[in-house]
matplotlib code that plots the C-alpha trace (Angstrom):
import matplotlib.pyplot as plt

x = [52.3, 51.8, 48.2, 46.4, 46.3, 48.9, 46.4, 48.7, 47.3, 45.1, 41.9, 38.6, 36.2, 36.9, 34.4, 35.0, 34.4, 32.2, 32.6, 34.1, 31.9, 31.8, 28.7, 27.6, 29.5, 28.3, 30.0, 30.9, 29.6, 29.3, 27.2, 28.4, 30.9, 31.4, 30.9, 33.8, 31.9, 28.3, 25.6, 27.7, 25.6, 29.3, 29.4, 32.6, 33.7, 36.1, 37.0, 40.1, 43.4, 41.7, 39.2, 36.2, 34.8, 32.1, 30.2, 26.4, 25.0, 26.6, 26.8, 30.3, 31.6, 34.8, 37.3, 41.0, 41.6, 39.0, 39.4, 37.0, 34.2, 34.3, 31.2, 32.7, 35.2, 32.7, 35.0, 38.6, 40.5, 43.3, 45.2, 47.8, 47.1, 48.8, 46.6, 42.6, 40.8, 38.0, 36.5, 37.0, 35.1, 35.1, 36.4, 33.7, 35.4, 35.9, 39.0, 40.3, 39.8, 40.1, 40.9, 41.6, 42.5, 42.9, 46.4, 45.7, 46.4, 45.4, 45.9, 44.8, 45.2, 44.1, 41.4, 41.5, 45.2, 45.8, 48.6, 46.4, 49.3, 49.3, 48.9, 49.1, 50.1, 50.2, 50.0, 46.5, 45.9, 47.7, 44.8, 42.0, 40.0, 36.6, 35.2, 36.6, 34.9, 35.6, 34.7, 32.4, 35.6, 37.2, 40.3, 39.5, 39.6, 38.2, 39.0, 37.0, 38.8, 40.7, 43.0, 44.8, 45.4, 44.8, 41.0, 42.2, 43.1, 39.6, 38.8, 41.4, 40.7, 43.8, 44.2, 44.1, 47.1, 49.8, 48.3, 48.9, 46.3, 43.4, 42.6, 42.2, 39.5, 38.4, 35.3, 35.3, 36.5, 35.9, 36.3, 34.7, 32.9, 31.8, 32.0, 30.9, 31.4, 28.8, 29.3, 28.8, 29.9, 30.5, 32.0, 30.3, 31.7, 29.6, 31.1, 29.6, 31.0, 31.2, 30.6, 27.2, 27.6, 27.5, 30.3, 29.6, 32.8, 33.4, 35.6, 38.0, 40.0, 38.2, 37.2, 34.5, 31.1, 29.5, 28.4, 25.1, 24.1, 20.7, 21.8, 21.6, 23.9, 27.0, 26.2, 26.6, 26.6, 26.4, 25.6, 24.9, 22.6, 23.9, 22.2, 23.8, 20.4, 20.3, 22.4, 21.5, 22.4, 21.6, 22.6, 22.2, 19.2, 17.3, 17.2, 17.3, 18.3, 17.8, 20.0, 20.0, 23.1, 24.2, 24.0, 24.2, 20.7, 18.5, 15.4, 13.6, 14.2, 12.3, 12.1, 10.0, 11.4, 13.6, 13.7, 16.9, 20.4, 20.6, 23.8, 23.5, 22.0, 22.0, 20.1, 18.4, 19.6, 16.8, 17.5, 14.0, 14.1, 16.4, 17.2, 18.2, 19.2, 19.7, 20.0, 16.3, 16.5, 14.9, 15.5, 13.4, 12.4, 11.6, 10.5, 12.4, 11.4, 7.9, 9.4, 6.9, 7.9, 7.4, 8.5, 9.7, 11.8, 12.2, 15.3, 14.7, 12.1, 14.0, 13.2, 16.4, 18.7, 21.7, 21.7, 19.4, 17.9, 18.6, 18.3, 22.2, 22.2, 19.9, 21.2, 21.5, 25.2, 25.4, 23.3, 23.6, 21.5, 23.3, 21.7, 18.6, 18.2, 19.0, 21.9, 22.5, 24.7, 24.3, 26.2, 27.1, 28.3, 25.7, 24.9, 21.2, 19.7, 16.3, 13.3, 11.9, 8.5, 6.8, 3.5, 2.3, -0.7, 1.3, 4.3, 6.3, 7.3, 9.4, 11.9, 10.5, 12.1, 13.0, 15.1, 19.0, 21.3, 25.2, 27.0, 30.7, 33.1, 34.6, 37.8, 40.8, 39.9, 41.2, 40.2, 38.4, 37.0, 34.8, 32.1, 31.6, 29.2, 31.9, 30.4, 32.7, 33.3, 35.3, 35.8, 37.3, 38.9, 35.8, 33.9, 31.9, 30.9, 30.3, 28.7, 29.3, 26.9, 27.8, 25.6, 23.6, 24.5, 28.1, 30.7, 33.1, 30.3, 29.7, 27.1, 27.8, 25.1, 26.2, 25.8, 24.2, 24.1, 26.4, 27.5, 24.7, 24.9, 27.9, 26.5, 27.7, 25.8, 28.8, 29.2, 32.6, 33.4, 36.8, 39.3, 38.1, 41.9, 40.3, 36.6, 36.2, 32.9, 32.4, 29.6, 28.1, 27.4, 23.6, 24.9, 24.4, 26.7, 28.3, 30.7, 33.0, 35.0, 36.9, 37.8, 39.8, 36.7, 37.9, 35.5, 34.6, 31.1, 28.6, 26.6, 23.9, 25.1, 22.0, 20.3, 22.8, 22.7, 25.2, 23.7, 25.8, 29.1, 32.0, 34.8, 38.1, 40.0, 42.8, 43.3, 43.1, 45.7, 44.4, 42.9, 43.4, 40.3, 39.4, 36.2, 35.8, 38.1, 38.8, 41.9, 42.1, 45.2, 46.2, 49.2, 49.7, 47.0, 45.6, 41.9, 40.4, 36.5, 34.1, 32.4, 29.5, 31.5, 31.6, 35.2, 37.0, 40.1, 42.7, 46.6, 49.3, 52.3, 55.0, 55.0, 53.3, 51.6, 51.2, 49.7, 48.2, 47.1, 45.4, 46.1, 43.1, 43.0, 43.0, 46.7, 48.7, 48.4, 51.2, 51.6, 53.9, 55.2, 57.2, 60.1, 61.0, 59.8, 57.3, 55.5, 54.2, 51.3, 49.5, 45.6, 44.1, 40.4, 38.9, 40.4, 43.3, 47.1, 50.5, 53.3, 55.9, 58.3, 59.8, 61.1, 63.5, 64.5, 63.5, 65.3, 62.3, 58.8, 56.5, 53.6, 52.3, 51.8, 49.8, 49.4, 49.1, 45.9, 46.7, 49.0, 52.2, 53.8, 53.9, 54.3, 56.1, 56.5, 58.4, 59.0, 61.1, 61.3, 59.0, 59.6, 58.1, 58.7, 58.5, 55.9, 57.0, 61.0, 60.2, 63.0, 62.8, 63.2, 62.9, 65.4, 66.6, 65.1, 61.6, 63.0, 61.3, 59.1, 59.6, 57.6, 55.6, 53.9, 50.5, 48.9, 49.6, 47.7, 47.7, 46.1, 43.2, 45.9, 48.8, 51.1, 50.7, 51.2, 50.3, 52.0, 51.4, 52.4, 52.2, 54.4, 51.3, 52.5, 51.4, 53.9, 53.0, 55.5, 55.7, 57.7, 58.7, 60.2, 61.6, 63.5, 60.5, 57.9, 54.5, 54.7, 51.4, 53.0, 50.5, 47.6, 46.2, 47.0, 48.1, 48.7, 47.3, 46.1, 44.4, 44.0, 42.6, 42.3, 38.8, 40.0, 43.3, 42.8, 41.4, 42.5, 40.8, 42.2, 41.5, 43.7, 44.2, 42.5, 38.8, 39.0, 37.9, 40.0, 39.4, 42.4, 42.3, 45.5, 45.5, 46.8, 49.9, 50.8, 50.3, 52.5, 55.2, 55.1, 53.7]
y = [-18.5, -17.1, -19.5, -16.4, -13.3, -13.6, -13.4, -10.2, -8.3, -5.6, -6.9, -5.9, -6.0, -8.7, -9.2, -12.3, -12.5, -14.5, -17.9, -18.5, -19.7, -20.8, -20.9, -24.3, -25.6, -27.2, -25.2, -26.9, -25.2, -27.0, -26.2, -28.9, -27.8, -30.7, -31.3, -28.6, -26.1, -27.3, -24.7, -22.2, -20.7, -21.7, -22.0, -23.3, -22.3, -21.8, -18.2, -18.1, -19.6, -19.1, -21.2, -19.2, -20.5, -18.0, -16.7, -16.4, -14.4, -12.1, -13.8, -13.0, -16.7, -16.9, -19.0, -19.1, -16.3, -14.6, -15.0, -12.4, -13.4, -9.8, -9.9, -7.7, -10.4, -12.5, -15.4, -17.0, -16.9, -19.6, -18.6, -22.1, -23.1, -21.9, -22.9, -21.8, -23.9, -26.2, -27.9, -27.4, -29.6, -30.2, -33.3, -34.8, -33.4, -30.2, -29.7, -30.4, -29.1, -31.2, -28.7, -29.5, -27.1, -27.2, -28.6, -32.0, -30.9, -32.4, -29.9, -31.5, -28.4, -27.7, -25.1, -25.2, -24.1, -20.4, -21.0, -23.5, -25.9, -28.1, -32.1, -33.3, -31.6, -34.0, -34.4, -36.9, -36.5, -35.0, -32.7, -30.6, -32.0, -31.2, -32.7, -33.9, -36.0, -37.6, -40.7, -41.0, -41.6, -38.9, -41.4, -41.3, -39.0, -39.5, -37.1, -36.8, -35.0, -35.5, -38.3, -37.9, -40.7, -43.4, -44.5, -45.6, -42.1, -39.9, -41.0, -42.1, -42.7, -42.1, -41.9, -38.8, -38.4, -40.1, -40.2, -44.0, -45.1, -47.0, -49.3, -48.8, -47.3, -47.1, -47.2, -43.1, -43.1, -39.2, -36.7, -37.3, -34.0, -34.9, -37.6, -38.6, -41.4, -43.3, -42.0, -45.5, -48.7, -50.7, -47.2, -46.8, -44.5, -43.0, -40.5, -39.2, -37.8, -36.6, -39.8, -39.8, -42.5, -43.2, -45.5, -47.1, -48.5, -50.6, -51.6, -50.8, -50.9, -49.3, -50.8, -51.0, -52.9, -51.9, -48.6, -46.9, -45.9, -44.5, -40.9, -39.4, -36.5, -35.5, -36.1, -32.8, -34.0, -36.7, -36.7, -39.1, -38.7, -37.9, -41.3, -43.2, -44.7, -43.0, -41.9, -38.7, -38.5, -35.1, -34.3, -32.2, -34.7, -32.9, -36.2, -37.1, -40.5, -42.0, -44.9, -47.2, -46.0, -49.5, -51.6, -48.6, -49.9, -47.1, -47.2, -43.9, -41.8, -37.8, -36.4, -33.6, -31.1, -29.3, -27.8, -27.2, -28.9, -29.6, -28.4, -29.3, -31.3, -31.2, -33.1, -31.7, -32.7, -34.8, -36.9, -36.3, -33.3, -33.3, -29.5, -29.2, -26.1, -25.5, -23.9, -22.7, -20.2, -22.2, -24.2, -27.4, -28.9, -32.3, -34.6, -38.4, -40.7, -40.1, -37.1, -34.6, -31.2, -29.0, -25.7, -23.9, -20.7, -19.2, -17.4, -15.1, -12.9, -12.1, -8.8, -8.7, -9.5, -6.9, -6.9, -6.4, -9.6, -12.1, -15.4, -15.8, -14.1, -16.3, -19.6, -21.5, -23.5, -24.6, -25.5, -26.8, -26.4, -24.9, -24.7, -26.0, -23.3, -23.7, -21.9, -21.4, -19.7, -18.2, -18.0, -14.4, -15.4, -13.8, -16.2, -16.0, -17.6, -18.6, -18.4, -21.7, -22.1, -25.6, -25.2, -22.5, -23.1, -22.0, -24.3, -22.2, -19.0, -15.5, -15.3, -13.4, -10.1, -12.2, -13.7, -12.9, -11.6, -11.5, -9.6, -8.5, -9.2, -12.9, -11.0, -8.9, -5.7, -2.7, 0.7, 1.7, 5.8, 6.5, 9.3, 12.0, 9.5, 6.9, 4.6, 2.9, 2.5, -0.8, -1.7, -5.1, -6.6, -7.9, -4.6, -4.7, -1.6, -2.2, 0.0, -0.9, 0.8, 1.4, -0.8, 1.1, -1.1, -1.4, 1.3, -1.8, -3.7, -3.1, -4.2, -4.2, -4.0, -3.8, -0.9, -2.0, -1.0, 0.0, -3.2, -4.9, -7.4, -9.2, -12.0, -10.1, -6.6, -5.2, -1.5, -1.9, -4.8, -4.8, -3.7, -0.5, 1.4, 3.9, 4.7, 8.4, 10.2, 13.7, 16.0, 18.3, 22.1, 20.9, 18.7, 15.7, 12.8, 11.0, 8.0, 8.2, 5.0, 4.9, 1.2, -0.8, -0.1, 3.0, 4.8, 6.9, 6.1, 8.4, 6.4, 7.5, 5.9, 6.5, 4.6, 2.8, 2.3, 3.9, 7.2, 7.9, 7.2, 9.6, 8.0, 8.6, 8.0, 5.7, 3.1, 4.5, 4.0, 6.0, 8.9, 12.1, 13.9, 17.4, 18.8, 20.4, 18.5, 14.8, 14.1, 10.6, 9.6, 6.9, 5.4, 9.1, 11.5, 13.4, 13.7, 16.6, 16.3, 18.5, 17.8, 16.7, 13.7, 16.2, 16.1, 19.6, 18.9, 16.5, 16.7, 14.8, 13.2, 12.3, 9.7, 6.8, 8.0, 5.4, 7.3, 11.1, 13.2, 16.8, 19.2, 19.5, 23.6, 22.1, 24.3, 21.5, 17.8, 15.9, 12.7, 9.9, 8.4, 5.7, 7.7, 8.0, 11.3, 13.2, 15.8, 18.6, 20.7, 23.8, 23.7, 26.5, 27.5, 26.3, 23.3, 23.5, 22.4, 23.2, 21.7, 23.6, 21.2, 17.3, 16.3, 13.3, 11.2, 7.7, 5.0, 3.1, 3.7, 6.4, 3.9, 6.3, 9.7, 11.2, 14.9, 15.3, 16.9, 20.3, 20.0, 20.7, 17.7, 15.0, 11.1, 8.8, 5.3, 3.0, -0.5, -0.1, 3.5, 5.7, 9.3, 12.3, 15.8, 20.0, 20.7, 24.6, 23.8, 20.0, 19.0, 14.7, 14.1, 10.7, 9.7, 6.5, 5.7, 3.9, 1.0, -1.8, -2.5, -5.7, -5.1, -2.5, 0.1, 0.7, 2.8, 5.6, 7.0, 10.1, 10.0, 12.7, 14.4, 14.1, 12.6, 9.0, 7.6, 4.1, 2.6, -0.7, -2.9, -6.3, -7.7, -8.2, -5.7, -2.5, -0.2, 2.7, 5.7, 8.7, 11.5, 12.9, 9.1, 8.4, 5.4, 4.0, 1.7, -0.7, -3.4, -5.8, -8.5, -10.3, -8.8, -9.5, -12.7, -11.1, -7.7, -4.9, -2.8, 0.6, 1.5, 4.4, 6.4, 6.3, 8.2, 8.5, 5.1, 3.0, 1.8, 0.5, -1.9, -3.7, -6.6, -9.1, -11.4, -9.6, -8.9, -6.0, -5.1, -2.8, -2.3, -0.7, 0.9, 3.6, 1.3, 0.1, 4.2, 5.2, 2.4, 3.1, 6.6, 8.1]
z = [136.1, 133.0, 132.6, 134.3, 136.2, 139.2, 142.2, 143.5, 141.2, 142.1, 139.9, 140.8, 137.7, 134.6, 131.6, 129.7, 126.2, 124.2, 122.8, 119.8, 116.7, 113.5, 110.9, 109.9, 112.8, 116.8, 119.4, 122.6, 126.5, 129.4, 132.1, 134.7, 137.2, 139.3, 143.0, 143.9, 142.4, 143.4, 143.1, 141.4, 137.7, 136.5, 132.2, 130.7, 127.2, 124.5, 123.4, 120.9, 122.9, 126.2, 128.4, 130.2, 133.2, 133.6, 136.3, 134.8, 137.8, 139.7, 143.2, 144.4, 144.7, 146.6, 144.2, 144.0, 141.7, 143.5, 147.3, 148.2, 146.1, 143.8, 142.3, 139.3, 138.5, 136.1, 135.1, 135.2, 132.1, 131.5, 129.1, 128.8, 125.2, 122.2, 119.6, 119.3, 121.7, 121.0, 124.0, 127.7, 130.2, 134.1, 135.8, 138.1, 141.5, 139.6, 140.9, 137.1, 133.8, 130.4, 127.6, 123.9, 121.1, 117.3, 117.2, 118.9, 122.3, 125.4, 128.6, 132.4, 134.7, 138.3, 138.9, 142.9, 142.9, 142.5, 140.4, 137.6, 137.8, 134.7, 135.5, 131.2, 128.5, 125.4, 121.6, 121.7, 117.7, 114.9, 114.3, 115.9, 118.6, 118.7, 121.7, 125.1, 127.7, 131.8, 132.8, 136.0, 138.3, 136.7, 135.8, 131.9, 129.3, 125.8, 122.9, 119.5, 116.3, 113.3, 113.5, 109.6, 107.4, 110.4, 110.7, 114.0, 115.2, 115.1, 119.1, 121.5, 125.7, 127.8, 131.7, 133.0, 134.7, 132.6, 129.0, 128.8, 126.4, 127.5, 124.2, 120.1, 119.3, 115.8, 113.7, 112.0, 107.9, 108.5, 111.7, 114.8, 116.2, 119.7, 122.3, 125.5, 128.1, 130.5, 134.3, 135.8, 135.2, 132.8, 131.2, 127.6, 125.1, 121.9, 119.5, 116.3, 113.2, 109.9, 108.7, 109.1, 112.3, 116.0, 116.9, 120.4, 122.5, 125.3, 127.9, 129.5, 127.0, 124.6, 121.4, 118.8, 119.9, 116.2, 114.6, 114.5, 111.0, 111.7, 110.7, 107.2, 107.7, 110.2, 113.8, 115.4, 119.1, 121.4, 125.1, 128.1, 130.4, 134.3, 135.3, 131.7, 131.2, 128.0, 124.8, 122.6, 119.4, 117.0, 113.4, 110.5, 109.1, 111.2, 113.6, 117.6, 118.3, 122.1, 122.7, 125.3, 127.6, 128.2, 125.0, 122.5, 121.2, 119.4, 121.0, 119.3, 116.8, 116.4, 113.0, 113.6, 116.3, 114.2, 110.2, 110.2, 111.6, 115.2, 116.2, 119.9, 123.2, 126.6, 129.3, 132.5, 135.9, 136.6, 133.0, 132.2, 129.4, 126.9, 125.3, 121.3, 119.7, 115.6, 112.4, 112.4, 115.2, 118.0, 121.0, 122.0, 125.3, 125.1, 127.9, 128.0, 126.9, 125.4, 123.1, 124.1, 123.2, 126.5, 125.0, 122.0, 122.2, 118.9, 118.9, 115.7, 117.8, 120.9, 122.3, 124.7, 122.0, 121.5, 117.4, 115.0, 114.2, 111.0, 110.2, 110.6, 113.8, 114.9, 114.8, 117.9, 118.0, 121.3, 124.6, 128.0, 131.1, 134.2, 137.5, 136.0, 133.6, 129.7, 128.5, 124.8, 122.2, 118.8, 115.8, 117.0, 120.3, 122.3, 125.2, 126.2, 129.5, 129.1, 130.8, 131.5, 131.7, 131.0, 131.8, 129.5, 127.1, 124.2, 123.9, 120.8, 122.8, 121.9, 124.2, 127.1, 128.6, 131.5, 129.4, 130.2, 127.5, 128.0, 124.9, 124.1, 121.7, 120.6, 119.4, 120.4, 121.2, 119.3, 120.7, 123.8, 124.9, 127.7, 128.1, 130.9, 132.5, 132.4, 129.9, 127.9, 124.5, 122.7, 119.0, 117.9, 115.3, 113.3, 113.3, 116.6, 119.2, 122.2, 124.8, 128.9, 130.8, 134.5, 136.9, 139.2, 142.3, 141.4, 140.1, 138.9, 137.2, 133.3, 131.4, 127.1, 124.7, 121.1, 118.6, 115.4, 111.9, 109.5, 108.1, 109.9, 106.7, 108.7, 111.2, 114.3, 113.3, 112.9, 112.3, 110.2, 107.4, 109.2, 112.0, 113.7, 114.5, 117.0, 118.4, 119.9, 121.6, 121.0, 121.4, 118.9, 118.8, 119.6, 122.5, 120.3, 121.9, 118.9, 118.8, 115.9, 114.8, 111.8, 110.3, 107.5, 105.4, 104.9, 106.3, 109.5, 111.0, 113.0, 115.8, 118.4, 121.5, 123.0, 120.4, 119.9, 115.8, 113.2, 111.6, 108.2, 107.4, 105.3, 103.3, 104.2, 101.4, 102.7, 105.5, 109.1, 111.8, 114.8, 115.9, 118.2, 119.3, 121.0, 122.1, 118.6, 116.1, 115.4, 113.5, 111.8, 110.5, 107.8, 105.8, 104.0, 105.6, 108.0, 108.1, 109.8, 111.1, 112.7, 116.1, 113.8, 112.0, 108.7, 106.9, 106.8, 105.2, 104.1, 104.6, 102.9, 105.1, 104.1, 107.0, 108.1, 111.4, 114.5, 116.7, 118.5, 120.6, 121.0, 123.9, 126.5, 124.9, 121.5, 120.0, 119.6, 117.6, 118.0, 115.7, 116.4, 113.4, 111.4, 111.0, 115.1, 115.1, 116.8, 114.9, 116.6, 114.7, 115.6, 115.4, 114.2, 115.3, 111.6, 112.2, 109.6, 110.9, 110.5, 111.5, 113.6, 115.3, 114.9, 117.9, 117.7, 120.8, 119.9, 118.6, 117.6, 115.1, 117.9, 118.6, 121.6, 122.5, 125.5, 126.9, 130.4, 131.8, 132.0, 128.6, 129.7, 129.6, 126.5, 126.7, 124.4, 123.6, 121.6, 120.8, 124.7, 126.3, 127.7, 127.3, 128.7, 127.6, 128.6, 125.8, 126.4, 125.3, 123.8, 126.6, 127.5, 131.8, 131.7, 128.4, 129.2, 132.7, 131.9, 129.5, 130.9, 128.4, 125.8, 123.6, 121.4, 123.3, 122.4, 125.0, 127.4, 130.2, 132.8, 135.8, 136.1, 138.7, 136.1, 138.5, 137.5, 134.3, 132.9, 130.0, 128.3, 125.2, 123.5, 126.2, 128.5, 130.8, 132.6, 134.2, 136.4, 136.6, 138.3, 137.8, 141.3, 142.1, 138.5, 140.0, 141.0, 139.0, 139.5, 137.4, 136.7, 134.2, 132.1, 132.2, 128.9, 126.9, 123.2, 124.9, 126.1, 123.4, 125.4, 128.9, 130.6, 133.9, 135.2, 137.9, 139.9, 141.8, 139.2, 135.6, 133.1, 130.1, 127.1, 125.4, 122.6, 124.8, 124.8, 128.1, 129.8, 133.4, 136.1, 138.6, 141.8, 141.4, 144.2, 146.8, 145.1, 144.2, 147.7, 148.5, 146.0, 145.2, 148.4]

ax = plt.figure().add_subplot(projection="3d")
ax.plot(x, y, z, "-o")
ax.set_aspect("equal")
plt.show()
């Protein structure tokens, strides 16, 4: 199934990425896994058109798409919807997931079965959901969103299995933005919206038992508590409403826990502390029902966070406790597991250095390089660096912290206002490790990736569509240039095209920069030792726009891919061995790999797919079909048995690929 990774895969290492957010908007996380997955640190999440179910520590839990427990393998991915997903929650068994996305879909799909097959796939609204919600039998499903024109349409209930609906529920004039249903019966249901109210239902069927005005501005979120004793209630008046869980009745109301807009609650697993998160950089702990605040975290202070810190970067979205300890997320995605502490003198707290940070990207995934210690190096879509750090303990675990600066004006700390094309580490005369990106600002930036911050930046003139780097040159080429830098990010020259170059490489003895360009051609340059090229051969071949090239390790052989074929040449005579054979491919190619041995190499496109090939058994081919949802936009040898790639998706992969090329190519 297409919903995930096939389990035959050889996967050993996956890094989610980070939720999706929005300013000035709750984000929805769940921390409750059901009884299936009792006593697993499990978070649930939405990250673009995928669902995350996230391992928060690294316990090696054995799970369907992970039979062996991998501890590197951080989370399941399902990849099902089309549209940007909203809201994913766990049915009470936990053998089902409930997820909704922004085009009114409702998807029921099995997470015990290694195949994720899909129960309900139905059109519940004509417009986003926001929020979904189980019943305590985990018959029901209630959905919160925009309903159109119809006032009757915001909320809807439905059974779980055949989408019958279970009533007409009304009551919203504007969209509803969370939901949640009482666990025991008689089942209760309370959404909130942009309307400024709290509509309470009963049944079944559902329908309207009054509205709850006591808000003064949207209501953010609602949430029972496991027991249904009690309803919570948080807006953007700054307010926390307690309800009583059976009869909808307000029975207190907190002004002062909060100066800004609460985006989000949560309840503890005992029902007796109720966690808030908002606008004005903190989180609150507040015991139930007396409203004592227990602890304060203020968010704007942390000392583990991974960006520089601002008061937009600081803003807490979303919350949930999981395993007893409070989870939340900013407005920069970062998800931060806190410390929990309630007996300290001091109740408003910095987060501690306990405190655990989990960092990435929330967006496809552009470039990736990898240093001589085999750190790795990723760029996105909106500007972000990140840096994974090997783990000590494990070779396949990565930890990523993000480099800051730059544009550190955007929320994210981002180090370009746009798309980074490529991301390349050098070192300088000095031995100076630098990590050169160049992005749709137009410019190429200098970090420190041991400090981890941009240094300077130098304009390039034009809009970047790769790179190609050597041990002493970097070559950045645009729509109608080639830009030549020195190992210390200075710019030697500039060379007009007449071309639009896809894509590079440089030979490992730094002669020869090939470009593959718009025109089906290759263009072969010679490098001279100031740096200056000249080009001395177009070889010609493809049928399609060049959107790869790759030299082998020891630079006599050249790899090439279009929109379909894979190509490999005799750099000495610029003679092709493979025309016509490798043309399995659907899509765009976007990256190509050798093997540290050159006897393998990897290709991959925007069909999702890998292919392996080697040249003494051309006939021959591995083939890992979809492997990133959006495509696969770089991958990388780490060494001859293991690959490493990046997608559309966010994802980071690790295969264990030296099995499946004994196997095949002997």
């Amino acid at each position: 199934s297409n919903s995930s990774i096939p389990t035959s895969h050889p996967l050993i290492t996956l890094i989610p990425p980070l939720p999706t957010t929005s300013r000035g908007e709750p984000l929805v996380i769940d921390g409750n896994p059901g009884t299936f997955n009792k006593n697993r640190p499990v978070l649930i999440y939405p990250a673009g058109k995928l669902v995350v179910i996230r391992e928060l520590e690294a316990v090696g839990h054995a799970t369907p798409d992970n039979p062996e427990g991998n501890r590197a393998i951080k989370a399941f991915v399902y990849r099902g919807h089309t549209a940007p997903v909203t809201s994913a929650k766990f049915s009470p068994s936990g053998r089902y997931v409930a997820s909704v996305d922004m085009k009114g879909k409702l998807r029921v799909w099995s997470y015990d079965h290694e195949d994720h097959l899909c129960k309900l796939d139905m059109q519940i609204l004509p417009g986003m959901i926001r929020d979904v919600a189980w019943d305590g039998d985990g018959k029901r499903i209630c959905v919160a969103g925009e309903g159109g024109s119809s006032a009757h349409m915001h909320t809807k209930c439905v059974q779980w299995d055949t989408g019958v609906q279970s009533g007409v529920m009304g009551g919203h004039t504007k969209r509803a933005l969370s939901i949640a249903m009482r666990q025991k019966r008689p089942y209760r249901i309370m959404s909130g919206g942009e309307d400024q109210r709290c509509v309470f239902y009963v049944g079944p069927p559902f329908k309207s038992d009054g509205t709850r005005t006591e808000h003064s501005n949207t209501v953010n979120c609602v949430r029972y508590s496991h027991n249904s004793e009690y309803i919570a209630s948080v807006g953007s008046d700054k307010k926390i409403v307690l309800y009583d869980g059976k009869t909808g009745e307000i029975k207190e109301v907190y002004q002062d826990k909060h100066s800004g807009s609460i985006y989000s609650c949560a309840w503890s697993e005992n029902d007796s502390m109720l966690l808030t998160c908002s606008a004005d950089k903190t989180v609150h702990l507040m015991s139930i029902p007396d409203g004592a605040t227990l602890q304060v975290w203020d968010m704007s202070q942390s000392v583990a966070s991974s960006v520089s810190a601002s008061s937009k970067q600081s803003m807490m979205v979303a919350c949930t406790f999981c395993l007893g300890k409070p989870v939340v997320v900013g407005v920069n995605g970062l998800i931060s597991i806190l410390d929990m502490n309630c007996n300290c003198d001091d109740k408003k707290n910095e987060v501690s250095a306990t405190t655990i940070v989990l960092s990435g990207h929330q967006v496809s995934i552009t470039a990736m390089t990898i240093d001589g210690n085999k750190n790795v190096y990723t760029s996105d879509i909106d500007g972000v660096i990140c840096k994974w750090m090997q783990s000590e303990d494990d070779c396949n675990d990565w930890t990523p912290v993000r480099v800051t600066g730059g544009a550190a004006h955007i929320i994210s700390g981002a180090v370009h206002g746009g798309i980074i094309k490529s991301i390349d580490f050098m070192n300088s005369n000095g031995g100076q490790p630098m990590l050169l990106s160049a992005g749709w600002d137009d410019v190429l930036r200098v970090s420190d990736p041991l400090l981890g911050e941009a240094q300077f930046e130098v304009a390039i003139g034009a809009q970047p569509s790769g790179s190609a780097c050597g041990e002493k040159f970097l070559f950045v080429f645009t729509v109608c240039t080639i830009v030549t830098f020195a190992d210390d990010g200075q710019m030697l020259s500039t060379m007009e095209i007449s071309y639009g170059a896809l894509s590079g490489c440089v030979s490992s003895d730094e002669s020869i920069l090939c470009i593959g360009g718009d025109d089906k051609n290759i263009h072969v340059y010679s490098i001279s030792n100031d740096g200056s090229i000249s080009e001395t051969n177009v070889v010609s071949g493809h049928a399609k726009p060049v959107s790869a090239v790759s030299f082998s390790p020891n630079g006599s052989l050249l790899a090439s891919g279009d929109a379909k074929d894979v190509y490999v040449w005799n750099v000495a005579d610029w003679s092709c061995n493979t025309k016509g054979r490798w043309c399995f491919h659907t899509n765009t190619i976007t990256s190509l790999a050798w093997s540290p041995d050159g006897n393998v190499l990897a290709s991959a496109g925007h069909d999702e797919n890998i292919f392996l090939w080697c040249l003494a058994k051309k006939m021959r081919r591995i083939h890992y079909s979809f492997c990133h949802r959006g495509g696969v936009t770089v991958i990388a040898f780490l060494d001859n048995d293991s690959l490493l790639s990046v997608g559309g998706d966010g994802c980071l992969c690790k295969w264990n690929v030296g099995g499946d090329i004994s196997k095949k190519f002997g």
